[in-house]
N, C-alpha and C positions, 0 to 999 in steps of 0.2 A: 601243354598248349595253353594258350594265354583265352582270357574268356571275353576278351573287348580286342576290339580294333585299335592298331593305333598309327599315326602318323608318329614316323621320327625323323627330327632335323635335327644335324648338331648334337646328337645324341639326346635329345632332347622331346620325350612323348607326350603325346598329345591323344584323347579319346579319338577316335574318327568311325561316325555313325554311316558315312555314308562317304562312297567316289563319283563324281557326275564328269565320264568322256565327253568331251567338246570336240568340235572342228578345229582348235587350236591349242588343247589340252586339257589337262586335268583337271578337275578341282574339289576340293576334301573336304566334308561338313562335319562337323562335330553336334554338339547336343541341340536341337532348338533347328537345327537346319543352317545353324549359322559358319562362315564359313572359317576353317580354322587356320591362326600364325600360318605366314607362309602357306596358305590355305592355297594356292595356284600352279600348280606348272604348266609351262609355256613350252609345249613339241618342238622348238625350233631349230637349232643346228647346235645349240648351247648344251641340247639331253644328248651325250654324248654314248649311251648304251641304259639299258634294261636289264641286269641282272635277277635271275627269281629260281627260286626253291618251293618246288611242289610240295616236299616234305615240313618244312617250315611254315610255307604259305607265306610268303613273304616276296614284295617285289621294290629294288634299289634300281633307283634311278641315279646315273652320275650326270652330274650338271659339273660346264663347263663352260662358265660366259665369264669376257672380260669384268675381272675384279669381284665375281662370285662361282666359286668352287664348291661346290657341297654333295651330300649321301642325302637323299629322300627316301626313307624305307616306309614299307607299308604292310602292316602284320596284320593277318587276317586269322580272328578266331573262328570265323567258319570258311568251309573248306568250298562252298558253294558259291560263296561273293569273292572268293579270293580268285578262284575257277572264271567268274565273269569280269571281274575286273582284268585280269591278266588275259585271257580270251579279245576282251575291249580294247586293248593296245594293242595287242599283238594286228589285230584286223584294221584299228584305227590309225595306226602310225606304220605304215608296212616298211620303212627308210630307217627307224628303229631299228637298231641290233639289240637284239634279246637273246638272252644268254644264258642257259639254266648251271645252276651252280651247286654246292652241296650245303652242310649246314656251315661252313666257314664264308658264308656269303659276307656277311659284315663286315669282317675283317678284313677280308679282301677288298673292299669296296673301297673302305676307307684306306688302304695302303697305295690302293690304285688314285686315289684325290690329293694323296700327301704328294703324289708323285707329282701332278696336274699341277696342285700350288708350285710347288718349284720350276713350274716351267720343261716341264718333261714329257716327252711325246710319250702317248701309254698306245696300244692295241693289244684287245681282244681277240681269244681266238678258242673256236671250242673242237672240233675230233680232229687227231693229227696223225701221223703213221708215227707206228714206235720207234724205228729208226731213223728219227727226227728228234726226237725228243732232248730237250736241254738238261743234261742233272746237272740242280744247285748246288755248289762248291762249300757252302755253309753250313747247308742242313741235310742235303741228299735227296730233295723232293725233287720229284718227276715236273719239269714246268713246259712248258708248249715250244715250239719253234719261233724265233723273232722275239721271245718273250725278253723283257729287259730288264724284268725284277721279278725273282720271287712268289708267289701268291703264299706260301707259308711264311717267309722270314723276312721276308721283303731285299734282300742280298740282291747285290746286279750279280747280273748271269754273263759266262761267257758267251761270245756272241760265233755262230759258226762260219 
């Protein structure tokens, strides 16, 4: 496990000392209190889902506004502020889909944005019956019902 927090954009890390919940979102402080690149998210119809991994501690956010697509992950070296910040959304934003995931969270995120950029409807979906279930004609993972891509290989699925 990592020994600092950090904000990532873009794959792209950044220290982050602290999360402060708003009435209209997020916002990430880094060292000094100051606030950090992309230091803001905005709850509004644009955070398109909440993905998070207890075991990780870690929570992606997918953003989805005209002409900005992006993964905001947020890795918590303790288990305590990861616990309250994910706690803090869950209760602050209840119209948030939050979605717990396993440690392939990132990579999924980001396949699920590639898809976004292009112009492709995506949905979330988390317990399903098993005789629902999609298998991937690619790789042979188990993927959800409606599902349109992959979460392993990113492959389109046949649709039932």
């Amino acid at each position: 496990m990592t020994k600092s927090n950090f904000l990532l954009i873009d794959r792209k890390p950044q220290v982050l000392e602290e999360v402060i919940p708003g009435e209209k979102g997020l916002i990430f402080l880094g060292k000094n209190r100051r606030i950090l690149d992309h230091g803001v998210l905005v709850m509004d119809s644009g955070v398109r889902a909440c993905l998070y991994c207890d075991e990780v501690r870690n929570l992606t956010f997918l953003v989805d506004r005209p002409g900005a697509y992006g993964i905001e992950t947020l890795i918590f070296a303790a288990k305590e502020k990861y616990e309250k910040v994910r706690d803090a959304v869950k209760k602050d934003y209840p119209k948030l889909e939050m979605s717990p995931q396993n440690k392939k969270l990132n990579r999924y995120a980001e396949r699920l944005m590639e898809k976004l950029k292009d112009g492709q409807e995506v949905r979330i979906v988390d317990a399903v019956r098993a005789e629902d279930v999609v298998i991937c004609p690619e790789c042979g993972v188990q993927c959800a019902p409606g599902s349109q891509y992959c979460m392993e290989c990113g492959a389109e699925l046949p649709q039932k």
